[in-house]
VEXZA-27271 format. One line per field, with one value per residue: residue number from 1; residue in one letter; z, y, x of N, C-alpha, C in turn. Coordinates in Angstrom, 2 decimals. Layout:
<recs>
seq (NUM/...)
type (A/...)
n.zz (Z/...)
n.yy (Y/...)
n.xx (X/...)
ca.zz (Z/...)
ca.yy (Y/...)
ca.xx (X/...)
c.zz (Z/...)
c.yy (Y/...)
c.xx (X/...)
</recs>
This chain:
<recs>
seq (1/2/3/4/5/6/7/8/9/10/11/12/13/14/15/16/17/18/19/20/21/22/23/24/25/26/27/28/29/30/31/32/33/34/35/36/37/38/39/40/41/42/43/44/45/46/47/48/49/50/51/52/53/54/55/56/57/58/59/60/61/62/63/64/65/66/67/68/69/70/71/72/73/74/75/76/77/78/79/80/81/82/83/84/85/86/87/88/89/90/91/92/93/94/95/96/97/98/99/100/101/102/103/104/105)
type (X/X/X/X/X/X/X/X/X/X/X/X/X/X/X/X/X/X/X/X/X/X/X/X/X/X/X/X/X/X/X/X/X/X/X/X/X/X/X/X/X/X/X/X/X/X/X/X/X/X/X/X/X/X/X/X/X/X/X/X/X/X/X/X/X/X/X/X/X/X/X/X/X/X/X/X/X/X/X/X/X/X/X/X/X/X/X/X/X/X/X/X/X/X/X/X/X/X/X/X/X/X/X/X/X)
n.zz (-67.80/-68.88/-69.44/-70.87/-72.78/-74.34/-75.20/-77.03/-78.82/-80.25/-81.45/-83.27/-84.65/-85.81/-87.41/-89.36/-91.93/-92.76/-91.92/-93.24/-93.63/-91.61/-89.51/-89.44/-89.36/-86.52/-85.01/-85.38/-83.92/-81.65/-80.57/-80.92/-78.61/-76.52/-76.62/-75.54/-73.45/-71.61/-71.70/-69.75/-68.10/-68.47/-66.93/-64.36/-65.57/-66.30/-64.25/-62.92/-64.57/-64.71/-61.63/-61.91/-63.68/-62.40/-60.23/-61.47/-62.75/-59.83/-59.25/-61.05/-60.40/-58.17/-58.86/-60.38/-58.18/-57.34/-58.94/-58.94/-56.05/-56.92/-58.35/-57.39/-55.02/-56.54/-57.55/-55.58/-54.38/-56.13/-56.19/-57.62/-56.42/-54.27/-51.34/-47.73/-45.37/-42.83/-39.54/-36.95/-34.64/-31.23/-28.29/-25.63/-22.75/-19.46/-17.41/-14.89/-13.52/-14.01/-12.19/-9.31/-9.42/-8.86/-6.77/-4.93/-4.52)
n.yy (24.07/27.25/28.83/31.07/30.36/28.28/29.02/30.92/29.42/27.47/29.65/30.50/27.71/27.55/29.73/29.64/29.07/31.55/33.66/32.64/31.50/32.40/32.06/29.56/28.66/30.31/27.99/25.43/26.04/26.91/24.22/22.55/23.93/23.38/20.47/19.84/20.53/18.40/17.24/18.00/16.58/14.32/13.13/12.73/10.79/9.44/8.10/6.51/4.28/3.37/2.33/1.06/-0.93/-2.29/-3.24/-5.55/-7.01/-7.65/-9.12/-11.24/-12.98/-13.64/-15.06/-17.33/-18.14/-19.58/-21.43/-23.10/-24.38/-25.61/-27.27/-28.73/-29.82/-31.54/-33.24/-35.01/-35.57/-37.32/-38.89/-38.98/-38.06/-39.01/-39.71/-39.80/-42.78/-43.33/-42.36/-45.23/-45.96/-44.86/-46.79/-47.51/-46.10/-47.32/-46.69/-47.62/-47.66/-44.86/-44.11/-44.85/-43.97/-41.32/-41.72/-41.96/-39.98)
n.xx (12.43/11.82/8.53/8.50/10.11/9.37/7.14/8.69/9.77/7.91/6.48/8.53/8.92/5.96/6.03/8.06/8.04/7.47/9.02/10.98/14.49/15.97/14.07/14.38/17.00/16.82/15.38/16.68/18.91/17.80/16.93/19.36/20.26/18.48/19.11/21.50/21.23/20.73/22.96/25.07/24.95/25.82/27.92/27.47/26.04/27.92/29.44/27.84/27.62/29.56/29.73/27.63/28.34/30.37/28.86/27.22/29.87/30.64/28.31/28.22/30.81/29.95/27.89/29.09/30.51/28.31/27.71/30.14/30.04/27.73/28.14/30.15/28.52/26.76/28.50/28.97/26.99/26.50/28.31/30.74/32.78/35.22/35.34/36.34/36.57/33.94/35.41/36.48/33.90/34.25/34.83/32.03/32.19/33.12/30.30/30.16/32.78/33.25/31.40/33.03/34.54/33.77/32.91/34.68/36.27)
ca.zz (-68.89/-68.96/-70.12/-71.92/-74.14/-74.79/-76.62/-78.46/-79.55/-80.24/-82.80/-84.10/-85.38/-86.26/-88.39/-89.66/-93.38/-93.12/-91.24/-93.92/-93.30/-90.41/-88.75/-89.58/-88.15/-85.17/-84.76/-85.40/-82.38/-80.17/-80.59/-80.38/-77.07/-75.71/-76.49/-75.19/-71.77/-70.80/-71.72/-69.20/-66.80/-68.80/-66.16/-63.71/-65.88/-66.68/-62.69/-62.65/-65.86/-64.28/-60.83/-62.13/-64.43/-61.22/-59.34/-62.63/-62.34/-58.39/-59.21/-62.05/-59.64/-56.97/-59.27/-60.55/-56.77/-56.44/-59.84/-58.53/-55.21/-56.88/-59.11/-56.08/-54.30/-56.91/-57.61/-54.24/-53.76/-57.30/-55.60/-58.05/-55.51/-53.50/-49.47/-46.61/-44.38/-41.58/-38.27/-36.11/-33.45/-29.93/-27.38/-24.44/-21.40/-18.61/-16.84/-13.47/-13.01/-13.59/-10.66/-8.52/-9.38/-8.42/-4.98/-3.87/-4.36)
ca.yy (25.01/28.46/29.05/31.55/29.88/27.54/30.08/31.47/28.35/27.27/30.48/29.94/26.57/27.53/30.77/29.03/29.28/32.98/34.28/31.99/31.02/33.05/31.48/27.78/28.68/30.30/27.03/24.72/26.55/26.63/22.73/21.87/24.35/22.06/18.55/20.00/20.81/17.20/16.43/18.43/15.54/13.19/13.25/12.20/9.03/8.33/7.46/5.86/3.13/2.55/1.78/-0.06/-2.25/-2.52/-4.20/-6.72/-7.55/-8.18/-10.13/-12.30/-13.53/-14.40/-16.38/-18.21/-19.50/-20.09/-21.89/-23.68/-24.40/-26.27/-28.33/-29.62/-30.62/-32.56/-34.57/-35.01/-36.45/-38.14/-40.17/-38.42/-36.99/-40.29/-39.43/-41.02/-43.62/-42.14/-43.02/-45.81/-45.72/-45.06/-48.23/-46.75/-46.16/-48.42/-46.46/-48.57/-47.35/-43.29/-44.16/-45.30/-43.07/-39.94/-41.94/-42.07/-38.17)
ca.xx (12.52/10.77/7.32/9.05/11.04/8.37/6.81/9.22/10.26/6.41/6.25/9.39/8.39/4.74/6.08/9.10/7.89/7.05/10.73/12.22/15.55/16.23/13.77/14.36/18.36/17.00/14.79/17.53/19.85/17.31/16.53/20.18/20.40/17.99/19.45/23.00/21.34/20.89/24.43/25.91/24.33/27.06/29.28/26.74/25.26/29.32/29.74/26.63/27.53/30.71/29.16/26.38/29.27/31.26/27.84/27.16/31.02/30.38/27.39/28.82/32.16/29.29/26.92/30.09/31.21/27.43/27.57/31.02/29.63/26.41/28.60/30.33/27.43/25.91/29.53/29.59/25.77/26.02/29.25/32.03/34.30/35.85/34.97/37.47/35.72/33.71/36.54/35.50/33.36/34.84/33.94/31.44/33.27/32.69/29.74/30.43/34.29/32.89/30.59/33.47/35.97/33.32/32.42/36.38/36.55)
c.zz (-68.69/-69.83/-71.24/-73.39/-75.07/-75.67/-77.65/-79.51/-80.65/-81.89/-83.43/-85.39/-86.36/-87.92/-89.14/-91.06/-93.80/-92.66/-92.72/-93.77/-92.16/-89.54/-88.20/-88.88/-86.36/-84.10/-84.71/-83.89/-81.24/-79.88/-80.20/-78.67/-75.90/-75.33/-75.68/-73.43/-70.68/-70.93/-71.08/-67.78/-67.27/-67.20/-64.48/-64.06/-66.36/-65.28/-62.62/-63.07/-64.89/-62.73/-60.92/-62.87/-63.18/-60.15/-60.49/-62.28/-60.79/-58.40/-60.02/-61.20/-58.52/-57.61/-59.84/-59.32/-56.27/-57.17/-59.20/-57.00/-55.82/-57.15/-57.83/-55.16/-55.27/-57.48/-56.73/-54.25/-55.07/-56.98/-56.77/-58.03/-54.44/-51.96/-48.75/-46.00/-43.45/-40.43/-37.46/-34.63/-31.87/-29.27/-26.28/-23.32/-20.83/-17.37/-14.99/-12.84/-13.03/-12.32/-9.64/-8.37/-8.41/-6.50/-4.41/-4.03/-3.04)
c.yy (26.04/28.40/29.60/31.29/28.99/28.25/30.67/30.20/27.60/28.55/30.29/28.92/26.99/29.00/30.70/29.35/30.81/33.83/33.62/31.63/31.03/32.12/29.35/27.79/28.65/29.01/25.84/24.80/26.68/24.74/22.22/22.36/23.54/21.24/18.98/20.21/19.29/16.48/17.07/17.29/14.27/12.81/12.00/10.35/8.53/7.72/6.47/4.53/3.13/2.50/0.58/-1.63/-2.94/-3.66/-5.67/-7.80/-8.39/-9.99/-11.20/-13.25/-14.02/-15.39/-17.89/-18.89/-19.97/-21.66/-23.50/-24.68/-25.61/-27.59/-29.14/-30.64/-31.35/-33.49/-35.35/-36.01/-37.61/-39.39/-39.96/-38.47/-38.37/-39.53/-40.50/-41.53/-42.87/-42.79/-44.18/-45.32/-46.15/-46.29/-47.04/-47.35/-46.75/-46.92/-46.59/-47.61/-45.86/-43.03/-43.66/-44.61/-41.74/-40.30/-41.62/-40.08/-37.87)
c.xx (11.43/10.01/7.62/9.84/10.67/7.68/7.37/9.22/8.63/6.81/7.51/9.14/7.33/5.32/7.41/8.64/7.82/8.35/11.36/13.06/16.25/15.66/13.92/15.86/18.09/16.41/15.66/18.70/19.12/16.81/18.12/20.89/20.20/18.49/20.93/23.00/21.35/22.20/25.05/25.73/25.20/27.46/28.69/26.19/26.76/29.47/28.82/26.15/28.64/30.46/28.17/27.62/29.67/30.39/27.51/28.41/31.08/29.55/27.73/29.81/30.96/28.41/27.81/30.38/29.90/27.46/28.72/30.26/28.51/27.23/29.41/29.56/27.23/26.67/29.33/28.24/25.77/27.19/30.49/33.00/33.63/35.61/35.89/35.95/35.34/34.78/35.59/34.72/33.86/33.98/33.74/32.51/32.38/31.65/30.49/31.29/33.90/32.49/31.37/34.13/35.08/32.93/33.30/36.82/36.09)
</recs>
């Protein structure tokens, strides 16, 4: 904002009783001039709320499958959720017969 207008506006105010009416209007229109200049930046902080919603939304659906995700684990370690048997254990191959087989090559 200009220096300039700072001043008017400045005496405006200050000599507001002595203009009388006049001046308390022109003080009124230059105050709502003002407040009307940062609303042309709407447009800007409307993209800006519906980006920011859009990252919340993101973040909400990820703390939920973290949320999901926990509750699993701690069925799971608390013995809950039923687990198959681990498979049995293969029998060791016969060492010996590997030997024999790699000698006859």
């Amino acid at each position: 904002m200009s220096p300039e207008l700072w001043v008017v506006l400045v005496a405006v105010l200050v000599s507001g009783g002595a203009i009388g009416s006049a001046g308390t209007l022109l003080a009124q229109w230059l105050v709502k001039r003002l407040d009307a200049a940062p609303a042309s930046g709407d447009d800007a902080g409307t993209s800006e709320v519906g980006r920011l919603r859009a990252d919340v939304s993101d973040l909400s659906r990820h703390v939920h499958n973290l949320e999901a995700r926990l509750d699993f684990t701690e069925r799971l370690l608390d013995g809950a959720l039923p687990l198959a048997p681990a498979p049995a254990r293969m029998q060791p191959s016969n060492a010996a017969g590997v030997e024999a087989r790699d000698g006859e090559v």
